[in-house]
MISE-619113 format. One record per residue: residue in three letters; x, y, z of N, C-alpha, C in turn. Coordinates in pm, whole numbers, plus 50000, padded with zeros to 5 digits. Layout:
N
ALAXYZXYZXYZ ...
# end
This chain:
231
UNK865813908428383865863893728391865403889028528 UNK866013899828612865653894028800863873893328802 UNK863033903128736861773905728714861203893828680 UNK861873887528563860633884528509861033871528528 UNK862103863628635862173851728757861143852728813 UNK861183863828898860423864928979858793859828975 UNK858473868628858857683871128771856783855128813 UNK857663846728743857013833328708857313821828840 UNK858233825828909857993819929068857083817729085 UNK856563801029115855483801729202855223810729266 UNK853913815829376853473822829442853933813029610 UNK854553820129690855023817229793853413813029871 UNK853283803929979852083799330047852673792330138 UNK851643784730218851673778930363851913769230315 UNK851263760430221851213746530129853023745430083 UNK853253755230004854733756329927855343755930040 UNK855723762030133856843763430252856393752530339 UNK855393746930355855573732530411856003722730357 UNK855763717830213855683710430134857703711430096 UNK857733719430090859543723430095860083723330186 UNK859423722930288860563718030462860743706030463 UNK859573700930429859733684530406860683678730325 UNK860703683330206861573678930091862803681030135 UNK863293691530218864643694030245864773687730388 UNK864033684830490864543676130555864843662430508 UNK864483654830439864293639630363865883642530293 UNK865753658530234866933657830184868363659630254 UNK868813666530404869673669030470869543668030633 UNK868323658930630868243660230751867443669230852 UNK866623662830949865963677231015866483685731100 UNK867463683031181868723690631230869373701931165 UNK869323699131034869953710130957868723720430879 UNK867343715730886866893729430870866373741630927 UNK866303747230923866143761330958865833772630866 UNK865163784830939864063795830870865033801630758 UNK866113803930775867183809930655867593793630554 UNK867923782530591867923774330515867013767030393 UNK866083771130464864463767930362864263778930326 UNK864613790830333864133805830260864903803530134 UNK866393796030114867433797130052866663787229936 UNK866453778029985865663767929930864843774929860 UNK863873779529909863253786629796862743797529694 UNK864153805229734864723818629692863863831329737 UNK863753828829832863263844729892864193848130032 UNK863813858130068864213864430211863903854630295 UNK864413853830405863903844430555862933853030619 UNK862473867930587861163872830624859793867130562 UNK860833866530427858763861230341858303849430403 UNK858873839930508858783826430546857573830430642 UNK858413842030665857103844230848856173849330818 UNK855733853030690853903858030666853493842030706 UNK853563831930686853513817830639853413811230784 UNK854903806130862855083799030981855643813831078 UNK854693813831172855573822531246856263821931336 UNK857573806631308858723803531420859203787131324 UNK859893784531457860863770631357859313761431414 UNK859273761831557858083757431619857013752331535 UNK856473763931430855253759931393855483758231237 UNK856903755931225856833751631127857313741131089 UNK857663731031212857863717031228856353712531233 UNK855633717831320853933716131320853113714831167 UNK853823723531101853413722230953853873711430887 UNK855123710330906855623698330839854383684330890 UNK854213683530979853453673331065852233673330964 UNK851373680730920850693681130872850723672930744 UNK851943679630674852043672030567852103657430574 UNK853073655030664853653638330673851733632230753 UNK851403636830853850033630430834849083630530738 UNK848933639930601848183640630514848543623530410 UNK849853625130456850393612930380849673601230407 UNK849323596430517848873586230535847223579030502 UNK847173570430440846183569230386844843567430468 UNK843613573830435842913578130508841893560130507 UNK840793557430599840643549230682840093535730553 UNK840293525530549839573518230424838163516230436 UNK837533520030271836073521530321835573505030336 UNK834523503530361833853488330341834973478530479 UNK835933482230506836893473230566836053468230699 UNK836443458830775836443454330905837263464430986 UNK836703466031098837623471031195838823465531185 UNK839153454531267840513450731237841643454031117 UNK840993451130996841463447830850841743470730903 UNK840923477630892840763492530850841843498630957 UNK842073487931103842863497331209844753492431165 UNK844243479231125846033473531021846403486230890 UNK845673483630827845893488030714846593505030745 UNK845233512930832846433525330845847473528930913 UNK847463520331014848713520931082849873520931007 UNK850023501630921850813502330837851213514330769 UNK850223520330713850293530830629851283546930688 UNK850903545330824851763557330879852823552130893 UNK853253536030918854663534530939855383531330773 UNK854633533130667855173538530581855943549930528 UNK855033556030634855073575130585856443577030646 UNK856313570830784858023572930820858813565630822 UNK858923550230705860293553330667860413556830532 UNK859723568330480859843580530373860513588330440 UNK860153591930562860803606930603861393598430734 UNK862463595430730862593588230872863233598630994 UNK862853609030971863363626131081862223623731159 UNK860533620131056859253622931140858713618931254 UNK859103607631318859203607331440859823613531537 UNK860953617531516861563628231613860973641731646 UNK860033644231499858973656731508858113652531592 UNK857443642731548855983640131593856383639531775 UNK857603632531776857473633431961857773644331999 UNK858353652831973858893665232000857573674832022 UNK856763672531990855383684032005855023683432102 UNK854733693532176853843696332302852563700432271 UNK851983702032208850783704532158850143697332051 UNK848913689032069848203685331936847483694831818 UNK848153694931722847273704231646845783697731567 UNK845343705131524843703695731447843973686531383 UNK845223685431307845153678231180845943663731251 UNK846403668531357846653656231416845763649731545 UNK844683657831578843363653731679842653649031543 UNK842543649931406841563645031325841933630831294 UNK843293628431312844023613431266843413608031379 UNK843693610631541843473601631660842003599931621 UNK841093613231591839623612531612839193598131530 UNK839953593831396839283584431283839633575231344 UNK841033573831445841613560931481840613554931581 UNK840013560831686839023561131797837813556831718 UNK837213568731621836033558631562836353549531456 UNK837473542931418837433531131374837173520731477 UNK837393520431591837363510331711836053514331732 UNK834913523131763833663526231787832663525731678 UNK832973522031557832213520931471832303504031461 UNK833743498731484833643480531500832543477231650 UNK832133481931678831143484831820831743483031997 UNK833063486631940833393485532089833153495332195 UNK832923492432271832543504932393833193515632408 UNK832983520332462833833532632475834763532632614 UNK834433526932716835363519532787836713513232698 UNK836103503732652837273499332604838113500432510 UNK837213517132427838383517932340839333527832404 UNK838673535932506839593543332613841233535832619 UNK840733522132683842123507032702842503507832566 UNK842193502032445842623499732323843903511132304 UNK843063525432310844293539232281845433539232343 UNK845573538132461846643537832533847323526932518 UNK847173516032497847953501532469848543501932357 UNK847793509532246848253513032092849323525932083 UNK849563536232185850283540932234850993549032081 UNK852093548432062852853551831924853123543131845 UNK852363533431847852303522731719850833529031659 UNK849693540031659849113538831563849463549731522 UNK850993556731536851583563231453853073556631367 UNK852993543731423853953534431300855353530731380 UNK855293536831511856563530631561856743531631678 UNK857253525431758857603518131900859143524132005 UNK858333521632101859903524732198860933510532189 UNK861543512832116862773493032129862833487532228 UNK863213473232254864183474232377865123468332396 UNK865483463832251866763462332240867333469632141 UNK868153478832152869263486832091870273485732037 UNK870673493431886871963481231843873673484731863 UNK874063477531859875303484331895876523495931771 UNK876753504631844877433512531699878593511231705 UNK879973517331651880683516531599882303520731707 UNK882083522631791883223524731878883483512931931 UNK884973515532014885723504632058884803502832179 UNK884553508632253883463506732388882373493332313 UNK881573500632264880203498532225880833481432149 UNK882023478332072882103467931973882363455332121 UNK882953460332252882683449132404881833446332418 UNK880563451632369879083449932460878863435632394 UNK878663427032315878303417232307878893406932406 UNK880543406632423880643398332481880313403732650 UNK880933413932631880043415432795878273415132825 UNK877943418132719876673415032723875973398132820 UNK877393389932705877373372532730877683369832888 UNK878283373332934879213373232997878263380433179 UNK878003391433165876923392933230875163395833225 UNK875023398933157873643393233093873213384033018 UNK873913369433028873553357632942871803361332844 UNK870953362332956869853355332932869373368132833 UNK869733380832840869223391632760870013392132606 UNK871483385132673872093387232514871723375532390 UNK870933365632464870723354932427869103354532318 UNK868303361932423867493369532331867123381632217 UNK868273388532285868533402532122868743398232047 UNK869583384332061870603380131912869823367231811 UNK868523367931885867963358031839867453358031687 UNK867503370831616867003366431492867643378331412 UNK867923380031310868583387131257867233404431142 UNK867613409131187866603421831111867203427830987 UNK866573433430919866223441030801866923456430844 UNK867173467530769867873477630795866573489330802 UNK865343486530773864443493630735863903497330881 UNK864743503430965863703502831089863393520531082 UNK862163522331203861633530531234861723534831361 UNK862103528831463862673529031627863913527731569 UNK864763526731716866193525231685866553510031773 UNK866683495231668866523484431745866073476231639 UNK865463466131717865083455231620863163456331524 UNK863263474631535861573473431513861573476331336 UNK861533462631268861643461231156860203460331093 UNK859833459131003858283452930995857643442231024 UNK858893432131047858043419231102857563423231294 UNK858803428531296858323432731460857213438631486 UNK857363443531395856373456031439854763451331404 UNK855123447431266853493437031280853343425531362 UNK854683418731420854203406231523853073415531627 UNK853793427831723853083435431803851803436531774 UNK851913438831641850493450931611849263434731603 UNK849723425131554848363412931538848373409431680 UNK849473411131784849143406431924848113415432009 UNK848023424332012847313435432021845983436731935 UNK845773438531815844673434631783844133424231796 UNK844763413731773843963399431887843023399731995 UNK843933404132056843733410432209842363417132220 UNK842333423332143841473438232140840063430632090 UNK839853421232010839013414831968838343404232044 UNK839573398632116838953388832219838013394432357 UNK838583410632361838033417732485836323422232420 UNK836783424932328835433429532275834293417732257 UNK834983410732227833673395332211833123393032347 UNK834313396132438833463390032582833083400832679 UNK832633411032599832543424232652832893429332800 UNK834193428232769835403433532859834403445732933 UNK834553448533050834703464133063835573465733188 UNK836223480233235837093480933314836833478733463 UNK835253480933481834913478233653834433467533636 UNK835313452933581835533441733577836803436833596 UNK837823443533629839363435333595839033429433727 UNK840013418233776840473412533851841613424133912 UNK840533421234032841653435334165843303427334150 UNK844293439334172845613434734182846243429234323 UNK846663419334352846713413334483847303423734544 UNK847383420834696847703430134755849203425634862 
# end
């Protein structure tokens, strides 16, 4: 009977053991998996894993793969603008599917291809709308981890201890003018930062910035043009 399980098991692969790290982080969390936890998952030894990933390392890297395959690739016929919205959105879809994947994606010290092939389309979407290459140099860095779907906060929310439940009024109390602005509008639970980066936020940013980016390009911005910084 053990045979002829076996037998009809899928065939173990790089695809299957990625495609199943994923599923079980979404399902328990990425903290909790590990090379014997996903072996269990998918009934083999925690050796058969390592023909496949050879460490937890590269097999968070794999996971990456997947969650960027997710995202929908660039719209054809589109406008720059319309083609650099659309996928962004699209990655900040992907993570809040898997909302662990940001903690991956920052966690890497190394770019792998499949994630130099995402930046590469993001770069020539801005160089194919004809912007310089100067300035899409500026564009990348301003776009920072929003054209992977999510933002550093900067306002943070408060959790559940007796400490943390003071901060509003001390907030009032000595930071009038900051508590006055966090509390200004009420958010959605769907975030992707940890804060107020809901989707309206996050698209207010993203049209201020592409604005931006459009107005530089019309008046063909380039960088050995800024206005020197006083001194």
């Amino acid at each position: 009977m053990t045979e002829k399980l076996a037998s009809t098991r899928p065939r173990l692969n790089r695809d299957r053991v990625q495609t199943a790290a994923v599923a079980l982080a979404d399902h328990i969390g990425i903290e909790a998996v590990s090379m014997r936890r996903l072996s269990e998952e998918l009934g083999v030894v925690p050796m058969a894993l390592y023909k496949h990933v050879a460490n937890k390392e590269e097999l968070l890297d794999a996971m990456v793969e997947v969650i960027v395959g997710e995202i929908d690739p660039p719209a054809a016929d589109a406008a720059w603008k319309d083609a650099v919205r659309l996928r962004i959105l699209s990655a900040r879809d992907v993570l809040l599917r898997h909302p662990w994947a940001r903690q991956v994606l920052e966690s890497r010290k190394h770019q792998t291809p499949v994630v130099l092939d995402y930046m590469n389309s993001m770069v020539g979407m801005f160089l194919g709308g004809g912007f310089s290459v100067d300035l899409t140099h500026h564009v990348m860095h301003a776009l920072g981890s929003r054209m992977w779907g999510f933002t550093q906060e900067l306002f943070l929310p408060s959790g559940g201890s007796a400490a943390e439940a003071t901060m509003p009024r001390e907030m009032n109390e000595r930071y009038p003018h900051i508590a006055l602005v966090a509390g200004a509008a009420s958010h959605d639970d769907s975030v992707v930062a940890h804060g107020c980066d809901d989707r309206f936020e996050f698209e207010f940013a993203l049209s201020l910035l592409l604005d931006g980016f459009e107005r530089l390009h019309e008046a063909g911005w380039v960088s050995s043009r800024r206005t020197p910084s006083p001194r």
